[in-house]
N, C-alpha and C positions, 0 to 999 in steps of 0.2 A: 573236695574236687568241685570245681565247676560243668556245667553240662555247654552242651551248644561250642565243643572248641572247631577251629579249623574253620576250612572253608571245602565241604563237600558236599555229595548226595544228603550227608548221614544229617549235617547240619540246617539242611535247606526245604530236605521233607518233611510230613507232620509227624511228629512224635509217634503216634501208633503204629504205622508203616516202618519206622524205622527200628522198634522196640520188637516186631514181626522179625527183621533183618536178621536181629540180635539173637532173638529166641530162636530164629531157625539154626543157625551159625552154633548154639550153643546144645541144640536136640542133635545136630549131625556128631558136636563132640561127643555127646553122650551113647551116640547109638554105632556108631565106630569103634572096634576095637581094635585094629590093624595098626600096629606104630607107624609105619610109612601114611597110612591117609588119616592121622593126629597130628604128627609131623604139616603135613600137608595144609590141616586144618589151623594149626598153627603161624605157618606159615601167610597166613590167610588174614588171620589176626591184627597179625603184628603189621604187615604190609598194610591192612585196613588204619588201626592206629598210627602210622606213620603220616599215609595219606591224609587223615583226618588232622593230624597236629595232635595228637594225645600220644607221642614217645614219650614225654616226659613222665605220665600214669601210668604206664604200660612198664614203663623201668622202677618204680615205685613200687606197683606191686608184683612185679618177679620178686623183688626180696624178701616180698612176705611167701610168694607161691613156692618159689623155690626150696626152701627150708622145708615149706610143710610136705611137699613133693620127695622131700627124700627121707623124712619122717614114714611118711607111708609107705614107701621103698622098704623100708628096715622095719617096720613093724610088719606087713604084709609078709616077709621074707621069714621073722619067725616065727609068724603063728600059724601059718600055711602047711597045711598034713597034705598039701596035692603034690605030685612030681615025682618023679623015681630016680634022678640025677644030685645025689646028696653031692653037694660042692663043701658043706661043713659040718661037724656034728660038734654040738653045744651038749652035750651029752645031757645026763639026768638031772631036773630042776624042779624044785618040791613045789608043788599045786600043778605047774604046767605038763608036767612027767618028761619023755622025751624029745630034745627040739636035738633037729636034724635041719638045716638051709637046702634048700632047693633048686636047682637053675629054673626051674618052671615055676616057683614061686617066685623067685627074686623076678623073674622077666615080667612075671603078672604083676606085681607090686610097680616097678617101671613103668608097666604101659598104666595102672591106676594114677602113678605119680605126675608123669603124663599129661594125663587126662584131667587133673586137678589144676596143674599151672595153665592147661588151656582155659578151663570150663573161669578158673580166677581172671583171666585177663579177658576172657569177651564180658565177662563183666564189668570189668571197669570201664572198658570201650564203650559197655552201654549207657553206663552212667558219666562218660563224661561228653559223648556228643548227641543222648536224646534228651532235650528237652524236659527238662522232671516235670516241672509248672504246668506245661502240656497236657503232659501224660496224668498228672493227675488228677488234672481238672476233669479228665473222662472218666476217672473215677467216682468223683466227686458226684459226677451225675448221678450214679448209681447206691453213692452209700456217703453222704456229705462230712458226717464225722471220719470215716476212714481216710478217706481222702486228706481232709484237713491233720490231721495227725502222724500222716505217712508224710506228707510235705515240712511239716514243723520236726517233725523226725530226720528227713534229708538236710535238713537246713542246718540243722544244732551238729550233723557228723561231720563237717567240716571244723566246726567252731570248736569243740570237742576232742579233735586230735592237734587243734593247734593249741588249745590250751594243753593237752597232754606234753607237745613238746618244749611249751616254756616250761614246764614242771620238768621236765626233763632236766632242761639247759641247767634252769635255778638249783636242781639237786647236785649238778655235777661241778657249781661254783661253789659250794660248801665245801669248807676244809673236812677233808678227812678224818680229822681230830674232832671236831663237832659231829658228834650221834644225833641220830633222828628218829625219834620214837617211830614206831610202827601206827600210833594212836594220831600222834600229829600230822601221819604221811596221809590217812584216810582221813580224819576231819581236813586238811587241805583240801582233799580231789571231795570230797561231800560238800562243801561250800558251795566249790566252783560250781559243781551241778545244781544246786540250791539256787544261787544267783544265774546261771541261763535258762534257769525256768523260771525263773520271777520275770527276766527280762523277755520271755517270750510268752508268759501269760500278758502280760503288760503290752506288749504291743498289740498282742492277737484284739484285747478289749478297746484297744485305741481304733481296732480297723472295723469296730461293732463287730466284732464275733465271739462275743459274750457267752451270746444264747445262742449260738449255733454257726455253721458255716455257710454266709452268701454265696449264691451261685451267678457267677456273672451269662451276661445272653450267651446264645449260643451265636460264631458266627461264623458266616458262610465260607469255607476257603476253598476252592478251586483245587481240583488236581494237579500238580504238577506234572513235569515229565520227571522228577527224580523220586515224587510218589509212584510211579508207574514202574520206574528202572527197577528200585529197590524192591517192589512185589514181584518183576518178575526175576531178578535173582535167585530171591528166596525159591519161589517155585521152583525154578532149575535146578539149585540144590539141592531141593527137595527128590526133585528128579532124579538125578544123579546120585546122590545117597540109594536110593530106594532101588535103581539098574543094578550099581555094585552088589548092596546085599543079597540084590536076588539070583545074578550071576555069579555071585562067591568069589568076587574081586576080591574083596576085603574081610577074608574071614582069616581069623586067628585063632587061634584056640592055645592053651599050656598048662590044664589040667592035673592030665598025665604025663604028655609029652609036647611038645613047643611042635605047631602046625603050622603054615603059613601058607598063604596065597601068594602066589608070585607069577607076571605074565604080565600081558599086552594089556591083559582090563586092571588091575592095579596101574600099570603105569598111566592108564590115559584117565584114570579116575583120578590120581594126585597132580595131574597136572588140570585138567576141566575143572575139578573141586574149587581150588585157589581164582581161578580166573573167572570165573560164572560168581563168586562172590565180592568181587575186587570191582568187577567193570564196571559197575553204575556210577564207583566211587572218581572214574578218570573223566564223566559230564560235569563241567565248571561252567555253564553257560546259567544263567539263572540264580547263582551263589551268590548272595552278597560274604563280603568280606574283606 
């Protein structure tokens, strides 16, 4: 994945501002448990990735989210002793003892399922329109080899999955009739790794970072007004998460039995939520691109 796509707030502000954006967007996933304001938060997402020009990552990894999402679904659903609404019974299974399915498990496994294809796609979002080089040059400040090895680390994950897919391609021109050791499939993929680390120790000592990692000046940048928009989303977010919790807009519970919050502060929460984290992103004045 490349960073910096589109032409928005997301790509125009500095990196830390925008990585704040992300991490808030991604704490409100985490501290919501209400399907409608996940929904909501999703919702949020994906509009955010549109506007940014990152549908095509956001479609890329539903395919991984989605799978694991219903993974968790079904795993959740049988090993969950919570519920009193047995919708199946799998009767007696040696180590496990009795599994019994739950409407209060399966829904809890759901709203987890959820909450993982959310929590998967604001992060890609974050990785493909903040800035990595940025962001980890503030690191860098702080711990110079980490830094430099969390960047050589981003850099090789692209390289990596697209060497992954010529191996792909290449195994699946092999006739059928031709077997392939299991021994030749891994020295293949240990090679590859062998040689992009040779080529990226190799350059690292080309750029003198031999003995350690340069730190270039620091230089001065100016506030934006889409540094300014994006902090004050997140605030309001913030806000706004923090109202509902405390008014029990968005309280869920299904323990025992499946609770919901339903009413006028749910509705105006899933619609404010979406919008208070969207708006910064419709300022094009100042975007190059």
């Amino acid at each position: 994945m490349t960073s910096r796509t589109g032409t928005t707030a997301l790509s125009a502000a500095r990196a830390g501002v925008a990585a704040i954006w992300c991490g808030t967007l991604m704490a409100a996933a985490l501290t919501i448990d209400h399907p409608v304001g996940l929904f909501a938060l999703l919702a949020a997402v994906i509009w955010a990735g549109w506007l940014a020009g990152a549908g095509q990552q956001l479609r890329k990894a539903s395919r991984f989210a989605l799978p694991l999402a219903l993974m968790v679904v079904g795993v959740n659903a049988i090993v969950s002793r919570d519920g009193i609404t047995v919708i199946a019974r799998l009767g007696e299974i040696p180590v496990l003892g009795r599994l019994d399915i739950t409407l209060e498990g399966l829904v809890y496994g759901a709203v987890l399922g959820l909450r993982v294809v959310l929590v998967s796609l604001a992060a890609v979002l974050f990785t493909a329109v903040v800035d990595q080089d940025e962001l980890l040059g503030l690191v860098r400040r702080r711990s110079g080899r980490f830094g430099l090895a969390a960047s050589v680390a981003g850099r090789l994950m692209p390289l990596l999955a697209a060497d992954g897919a010529r191996m792909a391609e290449a195994r699946r021109a092999v006739p059928k009739t031709l077997a392939v050791s299991r021994f030749d499939l891994v020295s293949s993929i240990a090679t590859g790794a062998l040689d992009r680390a040779a080529d990226a120790a190799a350059a690292l000592e080309l750029r003198g970072l031999g003995e350690g990692p340069c730190l270039a000046p620091r230089a001065h940048r100016p506030w934006s007004r889409h540094d300014f928009g994006l902090l004050i989303s997140s605030m309001a977010c913030c806000a706004v998460v923090t109202a509902a919790l405390i008014g029990g807009w968005v309280d869920f519970q299904s323990a025992s039995s499946i609770r919901a919050a339903w009413g006028l502060g749910l509705a105006m929460t899933v619609v404010v939520l979406p919008l208070v984290l969207v708006a910064p992103l419709f300022e094009r004045r100042g975007v190059g691109g």
